[in-house]
TORVEXDO-847232 format. One line per 8 residues: number of its first residue (from 1); their letters; for each residue x negated, y negated, z of N, C-alpha, C. Coordinates in steps of 0.001 Angstrom, whole numbers, plus 524288, in hexadecimal, padded with zeros to 5 digits. Atoms other than C-alpha are relative to their C-alpha. Last residue first. Layout:
TORVEXDO-847232
NUM> a> X:Y:Z:X:Y:Z:X:Y:Z | ...;
***
This chain:
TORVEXDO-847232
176> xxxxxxxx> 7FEFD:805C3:800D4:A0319:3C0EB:3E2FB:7FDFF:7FC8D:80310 | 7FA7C:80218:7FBCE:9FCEB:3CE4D:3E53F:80042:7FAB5:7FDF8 | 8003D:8084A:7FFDC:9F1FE:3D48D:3DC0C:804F3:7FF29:80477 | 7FB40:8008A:7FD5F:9EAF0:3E397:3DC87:80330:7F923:800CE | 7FFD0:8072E:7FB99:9E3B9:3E659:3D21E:805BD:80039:80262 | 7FAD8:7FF12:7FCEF:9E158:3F579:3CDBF:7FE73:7F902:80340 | 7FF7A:803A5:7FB8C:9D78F:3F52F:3C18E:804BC:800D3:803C8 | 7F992:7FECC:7FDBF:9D1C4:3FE92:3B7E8:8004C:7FCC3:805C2;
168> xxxxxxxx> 8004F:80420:7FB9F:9C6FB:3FBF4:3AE3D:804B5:80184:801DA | 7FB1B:8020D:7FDEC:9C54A:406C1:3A548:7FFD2:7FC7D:805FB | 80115:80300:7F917:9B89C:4095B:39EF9:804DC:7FE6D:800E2 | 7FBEA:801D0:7FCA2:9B6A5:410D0:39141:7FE8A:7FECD:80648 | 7FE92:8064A:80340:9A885:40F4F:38A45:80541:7FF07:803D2 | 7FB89:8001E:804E7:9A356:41B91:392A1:801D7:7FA62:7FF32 | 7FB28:802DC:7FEC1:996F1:41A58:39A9F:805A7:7FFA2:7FC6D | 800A4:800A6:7F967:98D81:4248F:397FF:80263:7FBC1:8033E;
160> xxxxxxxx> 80053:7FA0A:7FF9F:990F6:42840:388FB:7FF68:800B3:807A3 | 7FC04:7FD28:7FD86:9965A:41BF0:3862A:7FF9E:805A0:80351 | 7FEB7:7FDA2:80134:989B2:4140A:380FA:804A5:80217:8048B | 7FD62:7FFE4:803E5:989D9:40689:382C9:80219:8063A:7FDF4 | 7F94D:80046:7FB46:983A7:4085B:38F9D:8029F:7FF60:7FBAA | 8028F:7FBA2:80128:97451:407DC:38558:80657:80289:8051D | 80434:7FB38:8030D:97767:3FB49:3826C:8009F:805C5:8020C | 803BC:7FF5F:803B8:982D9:3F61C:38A41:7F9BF:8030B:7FFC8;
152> xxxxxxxx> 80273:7FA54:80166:98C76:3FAAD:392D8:7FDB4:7FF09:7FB76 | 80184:80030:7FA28:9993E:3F025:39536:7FCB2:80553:7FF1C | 80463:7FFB3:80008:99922:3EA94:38767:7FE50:80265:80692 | 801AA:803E3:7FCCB:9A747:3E6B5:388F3:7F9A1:7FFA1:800FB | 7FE0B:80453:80057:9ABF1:3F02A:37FC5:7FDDD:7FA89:80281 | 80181:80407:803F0:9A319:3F885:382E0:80266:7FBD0:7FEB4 | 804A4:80223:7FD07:9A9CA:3FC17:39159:7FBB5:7FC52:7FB66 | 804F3:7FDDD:80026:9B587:3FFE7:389C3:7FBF0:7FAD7:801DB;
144> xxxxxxxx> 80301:802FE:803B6:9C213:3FC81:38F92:7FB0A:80303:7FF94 | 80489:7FE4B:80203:9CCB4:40319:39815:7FEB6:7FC66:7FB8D | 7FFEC:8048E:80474:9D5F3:3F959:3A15E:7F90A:803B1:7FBE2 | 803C8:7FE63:802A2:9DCE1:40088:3AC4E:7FD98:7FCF6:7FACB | 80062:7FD79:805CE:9E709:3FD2D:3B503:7FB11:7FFF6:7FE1A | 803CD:7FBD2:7FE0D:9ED91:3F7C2:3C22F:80003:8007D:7F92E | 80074:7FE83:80713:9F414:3ECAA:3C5A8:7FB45:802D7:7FF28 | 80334:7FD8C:801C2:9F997:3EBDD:3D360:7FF49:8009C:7F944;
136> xxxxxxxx> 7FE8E:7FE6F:805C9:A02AC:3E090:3D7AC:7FAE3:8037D:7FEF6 | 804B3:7FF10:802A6:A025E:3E09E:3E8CD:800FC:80121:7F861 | 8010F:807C9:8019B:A0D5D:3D9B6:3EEC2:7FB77:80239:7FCD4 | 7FF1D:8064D:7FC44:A11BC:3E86C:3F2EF:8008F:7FC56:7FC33 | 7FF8C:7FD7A:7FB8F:A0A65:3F1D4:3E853:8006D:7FC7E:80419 | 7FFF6:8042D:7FB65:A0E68:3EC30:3DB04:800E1:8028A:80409 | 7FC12:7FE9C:7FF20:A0D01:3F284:3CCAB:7FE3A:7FCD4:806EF | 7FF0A:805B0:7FBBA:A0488:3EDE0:3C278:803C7:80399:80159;
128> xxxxxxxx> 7F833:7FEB6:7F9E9:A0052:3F928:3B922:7FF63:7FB9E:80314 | 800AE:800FB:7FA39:9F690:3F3F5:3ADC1:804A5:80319:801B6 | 7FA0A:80054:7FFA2:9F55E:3F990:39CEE:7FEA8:7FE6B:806EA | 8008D:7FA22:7FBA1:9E98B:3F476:3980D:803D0:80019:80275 | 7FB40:80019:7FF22:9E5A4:3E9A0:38C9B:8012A:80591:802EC | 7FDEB:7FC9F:7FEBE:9D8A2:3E591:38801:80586:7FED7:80220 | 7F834:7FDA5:7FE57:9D370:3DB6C:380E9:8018D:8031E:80305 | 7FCDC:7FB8D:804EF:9C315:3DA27:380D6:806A9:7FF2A:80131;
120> xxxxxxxx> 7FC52:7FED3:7FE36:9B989:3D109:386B6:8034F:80086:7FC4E | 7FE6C:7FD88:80499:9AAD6:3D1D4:386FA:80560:7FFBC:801BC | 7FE7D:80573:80324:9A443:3C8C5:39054:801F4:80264:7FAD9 | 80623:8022F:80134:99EFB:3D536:39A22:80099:7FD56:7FB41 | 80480:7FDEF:7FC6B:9ADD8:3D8A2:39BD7:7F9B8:7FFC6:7FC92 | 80444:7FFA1:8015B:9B8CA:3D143:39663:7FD52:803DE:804E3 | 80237:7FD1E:7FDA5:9C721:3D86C:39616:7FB37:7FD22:7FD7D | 8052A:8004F:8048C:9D1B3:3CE30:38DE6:7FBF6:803A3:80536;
112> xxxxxxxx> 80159:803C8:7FEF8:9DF92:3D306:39145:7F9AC:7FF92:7FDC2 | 803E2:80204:80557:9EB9E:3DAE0:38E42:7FBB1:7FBD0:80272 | 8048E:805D9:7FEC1:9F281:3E0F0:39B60:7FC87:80125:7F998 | 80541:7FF97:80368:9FD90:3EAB6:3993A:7FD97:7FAAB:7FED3 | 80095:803EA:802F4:A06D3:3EB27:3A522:7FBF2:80085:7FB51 | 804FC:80009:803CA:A0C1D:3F772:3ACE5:80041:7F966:7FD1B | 80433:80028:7FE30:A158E:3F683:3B959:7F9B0:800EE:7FD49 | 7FFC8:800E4:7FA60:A2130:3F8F4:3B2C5:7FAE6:7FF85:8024B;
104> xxxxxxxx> 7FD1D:7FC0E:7FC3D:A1FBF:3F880:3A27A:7FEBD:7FD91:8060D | 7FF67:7FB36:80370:A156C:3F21A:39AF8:80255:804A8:80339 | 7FE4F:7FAE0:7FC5B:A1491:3E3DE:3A143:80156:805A1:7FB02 | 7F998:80150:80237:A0D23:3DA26:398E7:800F2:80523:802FD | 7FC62:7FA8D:7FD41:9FFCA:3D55B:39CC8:80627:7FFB9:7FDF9 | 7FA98:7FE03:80180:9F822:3CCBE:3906D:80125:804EF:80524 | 7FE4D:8007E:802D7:9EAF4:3C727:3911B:8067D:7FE78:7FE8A | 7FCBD:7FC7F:80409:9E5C0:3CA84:39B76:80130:7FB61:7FCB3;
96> xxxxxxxx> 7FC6A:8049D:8006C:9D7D3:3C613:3A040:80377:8034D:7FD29 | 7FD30:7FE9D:802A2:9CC99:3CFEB:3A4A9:804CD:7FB4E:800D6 | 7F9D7:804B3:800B7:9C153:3CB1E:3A86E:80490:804E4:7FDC0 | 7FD31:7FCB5:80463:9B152:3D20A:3ABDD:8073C:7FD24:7FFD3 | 7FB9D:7FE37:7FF41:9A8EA:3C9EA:3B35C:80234:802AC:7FBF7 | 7FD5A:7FDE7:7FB81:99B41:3C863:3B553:80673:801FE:80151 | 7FAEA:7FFF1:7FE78:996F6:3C85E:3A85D:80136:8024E:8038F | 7FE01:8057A:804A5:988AA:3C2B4:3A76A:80669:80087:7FF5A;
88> xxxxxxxx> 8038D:806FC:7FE6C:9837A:3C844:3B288:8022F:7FD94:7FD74 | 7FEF5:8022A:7FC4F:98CAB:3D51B:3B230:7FF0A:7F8E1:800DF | 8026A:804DA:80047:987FB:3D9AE:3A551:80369:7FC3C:8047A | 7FBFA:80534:8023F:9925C:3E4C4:3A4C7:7FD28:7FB3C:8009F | 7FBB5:7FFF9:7FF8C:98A9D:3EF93:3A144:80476:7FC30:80097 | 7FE03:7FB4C:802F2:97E0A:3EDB7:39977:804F8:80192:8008D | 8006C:801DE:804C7:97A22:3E03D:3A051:80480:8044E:7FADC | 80385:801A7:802DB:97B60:3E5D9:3AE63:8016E:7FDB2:7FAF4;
80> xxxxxxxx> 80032:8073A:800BB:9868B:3E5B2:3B6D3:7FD41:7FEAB:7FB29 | 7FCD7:803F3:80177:9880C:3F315:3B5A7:801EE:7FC8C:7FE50 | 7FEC8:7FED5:80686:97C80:3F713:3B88E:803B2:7FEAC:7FC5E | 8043E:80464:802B4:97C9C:3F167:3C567:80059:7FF9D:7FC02 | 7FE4D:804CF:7FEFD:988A4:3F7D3:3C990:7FB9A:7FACB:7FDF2 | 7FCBE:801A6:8038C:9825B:404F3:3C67C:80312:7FBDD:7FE9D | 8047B:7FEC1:8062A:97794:4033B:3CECD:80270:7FFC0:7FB88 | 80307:8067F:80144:980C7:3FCCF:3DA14:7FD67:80265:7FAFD;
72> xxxxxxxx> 80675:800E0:7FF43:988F3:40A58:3D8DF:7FD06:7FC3F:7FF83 | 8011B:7FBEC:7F97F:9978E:40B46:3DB9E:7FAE8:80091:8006F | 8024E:7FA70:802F0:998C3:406AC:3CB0E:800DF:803B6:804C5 | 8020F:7F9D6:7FC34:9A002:3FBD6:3D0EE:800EC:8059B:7FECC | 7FF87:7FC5B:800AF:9A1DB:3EE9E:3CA05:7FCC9:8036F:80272 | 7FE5F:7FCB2:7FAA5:9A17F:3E13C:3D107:8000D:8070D:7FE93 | 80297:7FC89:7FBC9:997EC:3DD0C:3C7E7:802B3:80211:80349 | 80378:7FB43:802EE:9A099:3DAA3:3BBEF:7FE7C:8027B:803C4;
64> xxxxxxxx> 805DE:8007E:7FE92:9AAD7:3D295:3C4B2:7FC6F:804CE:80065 | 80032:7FD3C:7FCB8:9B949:3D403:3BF0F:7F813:7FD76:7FFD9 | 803CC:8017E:8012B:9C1E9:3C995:3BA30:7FB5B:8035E:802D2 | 802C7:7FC3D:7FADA:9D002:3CD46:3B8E6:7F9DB:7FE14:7FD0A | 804DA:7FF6B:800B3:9DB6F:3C4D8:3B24A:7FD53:802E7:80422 | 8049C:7FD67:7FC62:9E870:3C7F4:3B0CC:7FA7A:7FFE7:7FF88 | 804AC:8026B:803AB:9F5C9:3C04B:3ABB4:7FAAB:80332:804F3 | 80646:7FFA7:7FD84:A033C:3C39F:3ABE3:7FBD3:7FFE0:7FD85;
56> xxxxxxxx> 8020E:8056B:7FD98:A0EB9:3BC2A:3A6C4:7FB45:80265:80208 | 800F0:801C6:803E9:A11CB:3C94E:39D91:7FD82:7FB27:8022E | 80361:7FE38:80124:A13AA:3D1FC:3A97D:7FCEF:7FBEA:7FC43 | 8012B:8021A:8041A:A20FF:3CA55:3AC0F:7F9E4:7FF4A:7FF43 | 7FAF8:800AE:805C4:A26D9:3CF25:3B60C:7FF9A:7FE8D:7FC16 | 7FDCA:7FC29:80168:A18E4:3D429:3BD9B:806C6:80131:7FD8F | 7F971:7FF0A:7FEA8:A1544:3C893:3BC01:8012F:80369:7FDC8 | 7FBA5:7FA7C:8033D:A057B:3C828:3BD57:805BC:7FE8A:8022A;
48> xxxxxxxx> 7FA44:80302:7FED3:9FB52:3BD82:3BF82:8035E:803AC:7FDA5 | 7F9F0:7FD63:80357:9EE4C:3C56E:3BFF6:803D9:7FE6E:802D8 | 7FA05:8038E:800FF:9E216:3BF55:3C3C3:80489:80113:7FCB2 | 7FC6A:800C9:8013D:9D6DE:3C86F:3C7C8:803C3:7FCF1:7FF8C | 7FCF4:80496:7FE6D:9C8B0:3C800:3CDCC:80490:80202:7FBBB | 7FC39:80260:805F2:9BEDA:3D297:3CCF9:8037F:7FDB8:8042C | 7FE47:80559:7FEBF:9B3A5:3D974:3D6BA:80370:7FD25:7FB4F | 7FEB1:800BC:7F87E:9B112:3E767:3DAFB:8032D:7FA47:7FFB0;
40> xxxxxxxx> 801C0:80428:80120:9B20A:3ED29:3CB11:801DB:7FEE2:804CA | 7FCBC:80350:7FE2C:9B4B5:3FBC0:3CDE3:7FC27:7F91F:80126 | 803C7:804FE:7FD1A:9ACA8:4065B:3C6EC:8047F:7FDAC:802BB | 7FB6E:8041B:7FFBA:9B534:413E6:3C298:7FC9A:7FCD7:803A3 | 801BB:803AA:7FB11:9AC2D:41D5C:3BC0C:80332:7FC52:80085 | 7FDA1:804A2:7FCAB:9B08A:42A18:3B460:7FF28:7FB03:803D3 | 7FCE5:800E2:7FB21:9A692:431DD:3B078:802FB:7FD26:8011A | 7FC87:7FCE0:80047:9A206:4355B:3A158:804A5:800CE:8049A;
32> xxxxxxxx> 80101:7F8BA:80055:9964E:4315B:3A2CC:80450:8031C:7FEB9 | 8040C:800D8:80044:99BCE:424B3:3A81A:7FD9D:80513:7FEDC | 801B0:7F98A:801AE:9A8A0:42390:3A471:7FB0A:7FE17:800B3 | 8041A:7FE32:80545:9AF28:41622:3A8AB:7FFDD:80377:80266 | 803AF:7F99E:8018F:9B7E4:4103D:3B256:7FF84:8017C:7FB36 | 80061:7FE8B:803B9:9BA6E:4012F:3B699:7FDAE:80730:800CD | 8041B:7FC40:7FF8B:9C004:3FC8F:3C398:7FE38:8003B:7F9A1 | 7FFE0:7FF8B:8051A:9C7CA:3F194:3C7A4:7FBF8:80314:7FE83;
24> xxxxxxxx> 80463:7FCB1:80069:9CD47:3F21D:3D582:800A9:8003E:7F895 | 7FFE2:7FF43:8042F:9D7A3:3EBD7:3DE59:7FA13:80162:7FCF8 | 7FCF9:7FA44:7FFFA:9D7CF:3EBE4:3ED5D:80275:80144:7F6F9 | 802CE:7FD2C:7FB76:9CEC3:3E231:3F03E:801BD:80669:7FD8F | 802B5:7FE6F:80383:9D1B9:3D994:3E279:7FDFE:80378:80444 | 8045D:7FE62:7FA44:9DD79:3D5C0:3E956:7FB51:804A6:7FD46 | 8026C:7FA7F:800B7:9E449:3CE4C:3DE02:7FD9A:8027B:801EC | 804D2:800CA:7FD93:9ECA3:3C214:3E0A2:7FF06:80660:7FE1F;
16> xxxxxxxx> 7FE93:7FDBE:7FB53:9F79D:3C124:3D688:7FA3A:8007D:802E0 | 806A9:8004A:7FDB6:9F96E:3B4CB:3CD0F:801B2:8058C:80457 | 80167:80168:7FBE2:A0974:3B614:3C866:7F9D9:801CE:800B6 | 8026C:7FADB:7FC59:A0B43:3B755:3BB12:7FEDC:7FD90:804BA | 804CB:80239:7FEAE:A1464:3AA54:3B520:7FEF4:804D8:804DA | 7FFD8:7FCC7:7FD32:A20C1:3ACEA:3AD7F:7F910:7FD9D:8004B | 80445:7FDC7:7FF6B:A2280:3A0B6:3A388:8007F:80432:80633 | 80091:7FAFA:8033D:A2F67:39E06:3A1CF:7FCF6:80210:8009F;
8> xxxxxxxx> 7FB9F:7FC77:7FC33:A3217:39320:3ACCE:800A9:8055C:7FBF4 | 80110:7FDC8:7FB57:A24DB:38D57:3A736:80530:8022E:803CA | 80529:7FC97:8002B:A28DC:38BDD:399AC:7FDE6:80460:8067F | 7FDD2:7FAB8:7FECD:A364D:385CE:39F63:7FBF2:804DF:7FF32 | 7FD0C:7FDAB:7FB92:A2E8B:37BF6:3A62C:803DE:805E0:7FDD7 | 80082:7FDC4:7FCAE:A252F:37852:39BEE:80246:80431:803AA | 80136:7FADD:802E8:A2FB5:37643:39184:7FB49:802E6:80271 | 7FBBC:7FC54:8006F:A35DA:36CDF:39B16:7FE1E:80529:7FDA9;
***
């Protein structure tokens, strides 16, 4: 009995498929002082969202180190290496929420745990969700520092030719 009404209370996010063709997770940095916007080629997603009740949702994303794109194999190597994100030994990068809660019409604020190269920190970032057709779009930004996570050691530690800020910014597209 005390099952059953539990579960006629509980609100439960719906699973949505995610067409990772037409969606896109990028990061940009300062390099010198320039603007650069990479795009990570390969990641996976699972986000169960109700959009009546923001609070039942739940989002994971798992992205694949090497797929990143500098636009140059030379720079794409480097990358990988030991100094930046140590590819070999952490191939993936995670993000898990925590906490979504709706913040007004078509905004939500996502809390969750962010690892990258086996370091993992809190964060929290404001999203838009809004719905083209059958299609749910969620779109937004997620700045962090690149030390933090050790991404740019020894002698990449310094700021002066890569800057410490980096914003990750994503547009996923999901359907039920």
């Amino acid at each position: 009995m005390l099952l059953t009404l539990m579960s006629s209370e509980a609100v439960w996010a719906t699973p949505l498929k995610i067409d990772t063709g037409k969606s896109t997770v990028s990061a940009v940095f300062k390099q010198i002082g320039v603007a650069v916007e990479s795009r990570f080629m390969k990641f996976g997603a699972q986000i169960d969202f109700d959009a009546a009740s923001p609070d039942a949702s739940k989002a994971s994303v798992d992205i694949d180190i090497a797929s990143f794109d500098l636009g140059d194999p030379d720079y794409n190597r480097e990358v990988l290496k030991k100094e930046w994100f140590n590819a070999a030994q952490f191939p993936k990068a995670s993000f898990v929420s925590t906490k979504i809660r709706g913040n007004g019409p078509g905004k939500l604020e996502v809390s969750g745990k962010l690892t990258i190269k086996g370091k993992t920190s809190d964060v929290s970032f404001p999203m838009s969700v809004k719905k083209e057709g059958a299609v749910q779009v969620f779109e937004g930004s997620l700045p962090i520092r690149r030390l933090t996570f050790n991404i740019g050691e020894g002698e990449w530690k310094d700021t002066s030719v890569v800057a410490d800020e980096v914003v990750i910014k994503f547009r996923v597209l999901a359907k039920p």
